[in-house]
C-alpha positions in Angstrom: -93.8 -108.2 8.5 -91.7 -105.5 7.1 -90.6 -105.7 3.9 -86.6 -105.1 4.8 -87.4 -108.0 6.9 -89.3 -110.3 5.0 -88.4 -114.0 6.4 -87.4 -115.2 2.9 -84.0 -116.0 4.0 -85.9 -118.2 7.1 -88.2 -119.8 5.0 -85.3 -121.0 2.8 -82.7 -121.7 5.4 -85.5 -123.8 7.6 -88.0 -125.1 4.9 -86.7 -125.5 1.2 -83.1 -126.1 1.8 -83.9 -127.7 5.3 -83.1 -132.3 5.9 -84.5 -131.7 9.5 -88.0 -130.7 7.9 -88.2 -132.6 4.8 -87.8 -135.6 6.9 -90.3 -134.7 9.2 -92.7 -134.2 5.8 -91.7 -137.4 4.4 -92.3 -139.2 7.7 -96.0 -137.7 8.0 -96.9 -138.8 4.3 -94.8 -142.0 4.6 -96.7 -143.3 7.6 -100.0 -142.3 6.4 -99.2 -143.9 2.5 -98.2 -147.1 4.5 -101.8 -147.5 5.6 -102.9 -147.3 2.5 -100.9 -149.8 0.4 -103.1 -152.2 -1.6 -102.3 -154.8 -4.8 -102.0 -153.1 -7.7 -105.2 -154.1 -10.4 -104.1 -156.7 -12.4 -103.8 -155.0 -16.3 -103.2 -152.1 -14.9 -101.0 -149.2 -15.8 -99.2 -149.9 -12.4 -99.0 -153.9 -12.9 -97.3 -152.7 -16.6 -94.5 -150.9 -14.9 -93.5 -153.7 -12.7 -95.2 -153.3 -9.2 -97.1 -155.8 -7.3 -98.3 -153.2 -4.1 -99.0 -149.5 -4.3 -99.6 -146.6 -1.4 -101.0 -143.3 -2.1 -99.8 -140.0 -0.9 -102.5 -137.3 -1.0 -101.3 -134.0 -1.3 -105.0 -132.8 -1.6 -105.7 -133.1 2.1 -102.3 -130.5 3.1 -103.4 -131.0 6.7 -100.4 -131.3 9.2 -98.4 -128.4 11.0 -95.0 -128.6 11.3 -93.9 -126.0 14.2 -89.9 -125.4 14.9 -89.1 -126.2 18.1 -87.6 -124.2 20.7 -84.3 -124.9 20.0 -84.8 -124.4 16.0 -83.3 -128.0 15.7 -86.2 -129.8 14.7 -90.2 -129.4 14.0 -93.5 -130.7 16.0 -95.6 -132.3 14.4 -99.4 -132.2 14.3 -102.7 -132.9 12.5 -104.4 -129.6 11.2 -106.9 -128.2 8.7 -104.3 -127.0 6.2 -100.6 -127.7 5.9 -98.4 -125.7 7.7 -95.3 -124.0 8.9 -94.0 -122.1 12.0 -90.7 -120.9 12.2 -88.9 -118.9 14.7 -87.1 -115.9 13.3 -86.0 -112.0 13.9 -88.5 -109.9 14.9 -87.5 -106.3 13.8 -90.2 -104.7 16.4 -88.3 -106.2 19.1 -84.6 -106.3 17.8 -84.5 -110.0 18.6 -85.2 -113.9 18.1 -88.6 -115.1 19.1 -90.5 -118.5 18.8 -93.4 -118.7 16.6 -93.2 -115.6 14.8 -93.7 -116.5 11.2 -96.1 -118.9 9.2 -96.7 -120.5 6.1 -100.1 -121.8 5.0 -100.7 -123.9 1.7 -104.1 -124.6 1.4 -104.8 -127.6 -1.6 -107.6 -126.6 -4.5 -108.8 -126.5 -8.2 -110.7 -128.9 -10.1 -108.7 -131.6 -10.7 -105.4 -133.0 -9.8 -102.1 -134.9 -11.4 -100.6 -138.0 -10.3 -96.8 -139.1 -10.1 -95.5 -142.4 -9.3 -92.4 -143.4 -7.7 -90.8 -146.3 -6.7 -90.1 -147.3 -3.1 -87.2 -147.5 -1.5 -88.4 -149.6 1.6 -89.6 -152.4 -0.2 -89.0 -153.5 -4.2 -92.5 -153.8 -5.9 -94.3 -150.9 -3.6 -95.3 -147.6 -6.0 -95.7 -144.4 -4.4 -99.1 -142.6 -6.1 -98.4 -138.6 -5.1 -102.0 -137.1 -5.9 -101.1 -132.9 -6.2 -104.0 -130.7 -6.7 -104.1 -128.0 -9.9 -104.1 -125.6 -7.5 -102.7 -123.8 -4.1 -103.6 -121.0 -2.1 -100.8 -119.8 0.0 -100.0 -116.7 2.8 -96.8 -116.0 4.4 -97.8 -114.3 7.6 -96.0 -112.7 10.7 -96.8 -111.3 14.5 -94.0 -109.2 14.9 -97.1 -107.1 16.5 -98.5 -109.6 18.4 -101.1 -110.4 16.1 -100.9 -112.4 12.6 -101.0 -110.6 9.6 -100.4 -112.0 6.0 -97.6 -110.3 4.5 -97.4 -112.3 0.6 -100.7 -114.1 0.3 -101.9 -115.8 -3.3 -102.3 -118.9 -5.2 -100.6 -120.4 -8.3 -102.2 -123.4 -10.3 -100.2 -125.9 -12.0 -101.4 -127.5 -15.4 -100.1 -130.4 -16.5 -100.5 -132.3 -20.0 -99.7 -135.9 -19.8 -100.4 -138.5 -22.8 -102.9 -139.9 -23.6 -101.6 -143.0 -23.4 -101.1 -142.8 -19.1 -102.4 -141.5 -16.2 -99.3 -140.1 -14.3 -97.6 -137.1 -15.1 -94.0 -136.2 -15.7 -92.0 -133.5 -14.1 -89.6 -131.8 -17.1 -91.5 -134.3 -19.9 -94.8 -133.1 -19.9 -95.9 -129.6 -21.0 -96.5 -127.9 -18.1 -98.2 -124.3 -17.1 -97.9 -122.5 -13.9 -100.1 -119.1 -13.2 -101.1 -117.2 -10.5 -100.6 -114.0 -8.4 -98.9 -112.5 -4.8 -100.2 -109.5 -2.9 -98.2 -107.8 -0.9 -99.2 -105.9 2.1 -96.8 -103.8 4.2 -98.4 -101.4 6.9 -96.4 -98.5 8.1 -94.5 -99.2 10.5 -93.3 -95.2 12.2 -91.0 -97.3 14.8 -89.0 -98.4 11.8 -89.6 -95.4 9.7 -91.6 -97.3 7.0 -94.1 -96.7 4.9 -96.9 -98.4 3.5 -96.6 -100.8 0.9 -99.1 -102.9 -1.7 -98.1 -104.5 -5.1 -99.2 -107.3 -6.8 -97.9 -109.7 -9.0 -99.6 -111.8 -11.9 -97.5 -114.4 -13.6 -98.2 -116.7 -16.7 -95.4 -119.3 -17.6 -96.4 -122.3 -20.3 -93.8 -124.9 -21.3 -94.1 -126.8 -24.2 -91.0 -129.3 -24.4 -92.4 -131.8 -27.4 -92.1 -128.6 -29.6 -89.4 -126.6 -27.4 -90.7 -123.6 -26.8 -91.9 -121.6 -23.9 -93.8 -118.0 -23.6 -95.6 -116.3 -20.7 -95.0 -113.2 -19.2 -96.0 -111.2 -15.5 -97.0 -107.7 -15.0 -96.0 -105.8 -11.6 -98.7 -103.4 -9.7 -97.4 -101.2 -6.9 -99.7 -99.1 -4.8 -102.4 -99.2 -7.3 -100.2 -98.2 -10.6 -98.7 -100.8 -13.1 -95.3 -100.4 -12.6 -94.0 -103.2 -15.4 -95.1 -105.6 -17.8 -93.3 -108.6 -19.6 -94.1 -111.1 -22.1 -91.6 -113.4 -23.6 -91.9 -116.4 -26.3 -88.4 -118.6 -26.5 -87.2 -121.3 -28.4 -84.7 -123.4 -26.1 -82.8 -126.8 -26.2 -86.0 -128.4 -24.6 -86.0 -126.8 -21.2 -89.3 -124.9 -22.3 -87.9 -122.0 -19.8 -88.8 -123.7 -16.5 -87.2 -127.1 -16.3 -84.9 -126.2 -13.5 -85.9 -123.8 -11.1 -82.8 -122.5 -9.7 -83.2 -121.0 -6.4 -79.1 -120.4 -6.6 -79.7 -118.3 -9.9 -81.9 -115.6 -8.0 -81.8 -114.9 -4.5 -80.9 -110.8 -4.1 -79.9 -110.0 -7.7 -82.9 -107.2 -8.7 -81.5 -106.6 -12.2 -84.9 -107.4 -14.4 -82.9 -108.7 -17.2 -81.3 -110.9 -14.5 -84.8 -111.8 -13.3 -85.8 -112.7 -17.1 -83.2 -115.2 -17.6 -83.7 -117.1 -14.5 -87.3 -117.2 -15.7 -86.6 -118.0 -18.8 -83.7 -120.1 -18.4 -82.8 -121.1 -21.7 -80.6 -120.2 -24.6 -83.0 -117.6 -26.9 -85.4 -115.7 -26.5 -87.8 -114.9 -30.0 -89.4 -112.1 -28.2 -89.9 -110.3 -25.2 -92.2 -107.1 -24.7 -91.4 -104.8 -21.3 -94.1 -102.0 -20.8 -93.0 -99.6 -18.1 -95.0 -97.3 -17.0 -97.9 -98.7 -18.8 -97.0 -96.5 -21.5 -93.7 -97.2 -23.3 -93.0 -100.3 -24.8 -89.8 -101.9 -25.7 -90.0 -105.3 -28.1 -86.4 -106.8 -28.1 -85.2 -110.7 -29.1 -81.8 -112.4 -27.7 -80.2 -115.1 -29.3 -78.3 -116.1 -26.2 -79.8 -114.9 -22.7 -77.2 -117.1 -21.0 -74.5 -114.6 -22.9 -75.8 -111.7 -22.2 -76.4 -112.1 -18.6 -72.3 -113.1 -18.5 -71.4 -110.2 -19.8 -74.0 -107.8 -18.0 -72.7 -109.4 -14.7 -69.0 -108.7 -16.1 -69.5 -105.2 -17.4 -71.5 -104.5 -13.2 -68.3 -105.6 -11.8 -66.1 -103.9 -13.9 -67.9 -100.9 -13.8 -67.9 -101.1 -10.1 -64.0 -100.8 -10.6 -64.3 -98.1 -12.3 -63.7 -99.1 -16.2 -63.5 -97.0 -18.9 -65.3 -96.2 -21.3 -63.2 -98.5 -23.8 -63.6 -101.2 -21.3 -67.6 -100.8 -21.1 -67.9 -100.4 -24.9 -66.0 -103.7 -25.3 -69.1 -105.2 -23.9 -71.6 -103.1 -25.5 -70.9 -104.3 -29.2 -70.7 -107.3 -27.7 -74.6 -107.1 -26.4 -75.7 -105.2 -29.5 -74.9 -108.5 -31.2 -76.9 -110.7 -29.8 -80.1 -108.3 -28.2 -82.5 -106.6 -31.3 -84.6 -104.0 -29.9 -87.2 -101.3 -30.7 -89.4 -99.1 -29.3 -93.1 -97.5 -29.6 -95.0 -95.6 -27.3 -98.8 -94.8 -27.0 -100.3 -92.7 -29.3 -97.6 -92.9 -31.8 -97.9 -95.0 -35.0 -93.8 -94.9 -35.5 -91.7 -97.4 -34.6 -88.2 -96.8 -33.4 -85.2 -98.8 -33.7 -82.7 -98.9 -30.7 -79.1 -100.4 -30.3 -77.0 -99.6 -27.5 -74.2 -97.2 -26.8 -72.0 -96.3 -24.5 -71.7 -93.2 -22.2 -71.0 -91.2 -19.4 -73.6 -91.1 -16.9 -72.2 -89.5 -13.5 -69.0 -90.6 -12.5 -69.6 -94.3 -14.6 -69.5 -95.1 -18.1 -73.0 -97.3 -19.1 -74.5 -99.2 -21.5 -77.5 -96.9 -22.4 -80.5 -97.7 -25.5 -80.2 -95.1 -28.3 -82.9 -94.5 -30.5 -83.3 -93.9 -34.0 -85.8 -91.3 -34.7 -87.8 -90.6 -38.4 -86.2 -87.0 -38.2 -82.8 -87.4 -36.6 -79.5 -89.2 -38.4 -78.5 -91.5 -36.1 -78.8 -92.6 -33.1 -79.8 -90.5 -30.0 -78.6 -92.0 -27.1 -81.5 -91.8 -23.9 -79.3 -89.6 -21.7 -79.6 -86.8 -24.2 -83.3 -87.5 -24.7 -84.5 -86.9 -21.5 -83.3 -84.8 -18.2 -81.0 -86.2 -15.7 -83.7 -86.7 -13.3 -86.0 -88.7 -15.5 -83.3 -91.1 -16.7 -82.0 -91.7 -13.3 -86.2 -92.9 -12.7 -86.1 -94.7 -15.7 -82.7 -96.7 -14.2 -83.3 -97.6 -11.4 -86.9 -99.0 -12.9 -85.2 -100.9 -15.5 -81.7 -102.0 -13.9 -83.0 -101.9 -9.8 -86.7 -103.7 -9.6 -88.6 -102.7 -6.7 -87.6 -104.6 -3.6 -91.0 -106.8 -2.6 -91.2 -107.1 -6.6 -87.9 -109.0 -6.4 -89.3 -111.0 -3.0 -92.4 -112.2 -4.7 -90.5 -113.9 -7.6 -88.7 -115.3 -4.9 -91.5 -116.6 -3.6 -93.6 -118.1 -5.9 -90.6 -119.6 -7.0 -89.2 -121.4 -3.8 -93.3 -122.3 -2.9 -92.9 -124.1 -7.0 -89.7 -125.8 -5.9 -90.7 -126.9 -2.9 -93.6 -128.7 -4.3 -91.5 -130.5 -6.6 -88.8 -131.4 -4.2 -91.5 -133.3 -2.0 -93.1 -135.0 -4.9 -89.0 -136.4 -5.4 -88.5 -136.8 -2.4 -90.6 -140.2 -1.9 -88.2 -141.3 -4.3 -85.0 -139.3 -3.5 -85.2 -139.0 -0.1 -83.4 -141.8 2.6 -85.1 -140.1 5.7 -88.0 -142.6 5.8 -86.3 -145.8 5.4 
């Protein structure tokens, strides 16, 4: 799997955004929870809520696969040790469609596991009891050689706090965690003139929505150096930064500030600490991420057409009013204030930090800091993240999603009746 080819566009197209395949999911848990339906315990929690049968649908024991068909119309289904995935797709090796060529495995762990109920749609007093385990391994693999190979492999674990008070959980009520990591690994490929390629990826997201906050952060390894590092803290209007997971709100956009606010996903952000480099550090706050990431999209496409620098600087006041930064860097004690400015940079204006040094009156804008070379680095670090850096959000985020849409999906879903 190469990573200009990564199947993330399959995986969406024929998996997450897929009826044919969620219906052929729902069917394999729907049978098996029909053979499991029992009374409910009289004094129970279920008996409380109204319902006289229940059926459980154990998403500990992940163990069908779901192969794509010939056609790509529909999936196979059979019994298997884990749960998963074959789709048909491009193979770039070959320069065309094949059958079989990639595969997703989910593999169910951790030391304990949450519980949702739903209500039936087949018959009126029947729960649906979704057991999901605290944690998943997952890989993403490909023979475009012949062979498998794992090209994003990893786990995330889910944490969820319910009340004391019950025993099922709450998607977007309870406080909620989600952590983990994705390793990429990309072999040359000299056919395609590409080189090698490993990065890792370590996220942390805790949402708190009693108290309306959220924090967590990821860092970003590439080739054995850390590339980037974020932490945020936010106060919100109760989404806790990971309510909604939007897949529309990030699918080729590589802008980090971008990728922050669909993390995030909220109104403010109290903090957030980016370390490139593992070296310089910038501490900033926003008092309205979904602003700024209006007019950061407006000022791209204007620039695009190639604004002025009136035009740009328009919508650099505008950002220096709601973004407080500053900056330190290893080794030195003094911390420096930044704002933004506007400036030439080639043939475009930009929207460039300016810094505000012990021994300089005013502010001194990064293109004069540094030589055109380094900023140029420094961009396209800051404003372009690295390509399988922008795929393994994707991932972890569609693999998050898709968990949640099938634990809805007993209740949302009409396929099974």
């Amino acid at each position: 799997m190469d990573s200009g080819q990564y199947p993330e566009p399959v995986f969406y197209q024929y998996v997450l955004n897929n009826p044919e395949f969620n219906k052929a999911v729902l069917n394999a848990f729907m049978q098996k929870m029909q053979q499991s339906v029992k009374p409910v315990e009289e004094g129970s929690e279920l008996a409380e809520m109204g319902y006289q049968m229940y059926g459980t649908v154990d998403f500990t024991e992940f163990n069908y696969r779901f192969t794509m068909n010939a056609e790509s119309t529909g999936f196979d289904v059979a019994e298997a040790d884990d749960f998963e995935v074959i789709l048909n797709g491009w193979n770039a090796m070959t320069q065309q469609v094949e059958n079989g060529i990639y595969k997703l495995t989910l593999k169910a762990g951790g030391s304990q596991s949450f519980k949702f109920v739903q209500a039936s749609r087949q018959q009126e007093g029947l729960a649906i009891v979704v057991i999901m385990p605290s944690e998943f391994q997952f890989a993403i693999s490909d023979k475009q050689t012949g062979t498998w190979m794992d090209g994003f492999s990893g786990s995330f674990k889910n944490l969820i706090t319910t009340p004391a008070d019950t025993e099922f959980a709450r998607f977007g009520h309870d406080n909620w965690g989600v952590s983990g990591s994705v390793t990429t690994n990309f072999p040359a490929v000299a056919d395609l003139n590409e080189k090698a390629d490993q990065t890792t990826l370590s996220f942390d997201m805790q949402c708190d929505y009693v108290n309306h906050k959220g924090n967590g952060g990821f860092s970003w390894e590439q080739n054995g150096r850390k590339m980037l590092e974020m932490s945020y803290k936010q106060n919100g209007d109760g989404t806790g930064g990971i309510k909604n997971l939007d897949l529309s709100q990030f699918t080729t956009a590589a802008s980090i500030l971008e990728l922050l606010g669909v993390i995030v996903n909220g109104r403010s952000i109290e903090e957030v600490k980016l370390t490139l480099l593992d070296d310089l550090t910038t501490t900033m706050s926003v008092s309205d991420m979904d602003k700024v990431l209006q007019l950061q999209q407006e000022m791209a496409t204007a620039r695009r057409h190639y604004a002025d620098e009136a035009t740009i600087d328009q919508y650099t006041q505008q950002l220096n009013a709601l973004i407080k930064a500053e900056m330190t860097c290893k080794g030195v004690s003094q911390t420096i204030p930044m704002k933004l400015v506007t400036q030439k940079f080639g043939v475009d204006y930009w929207t460039m930090p300016a810094f505000n040094f012990a021994d300089e009156n005013g502010y001194v804008s990064l293109v004069d800091l540094l030589d055109p070379e380094s900023v140029t680095y420094g961009i396209n670090i800051i404003d372009h993240a690295a390509e399988p850096m922008q795929q393994s959000i994707i991932v972890v985020r569609q693999l998050l999603q898709y968990v949640q849409s099938l634990v809805n999906g007993f209740q949302q879903s009409k396929s099974v009746e």
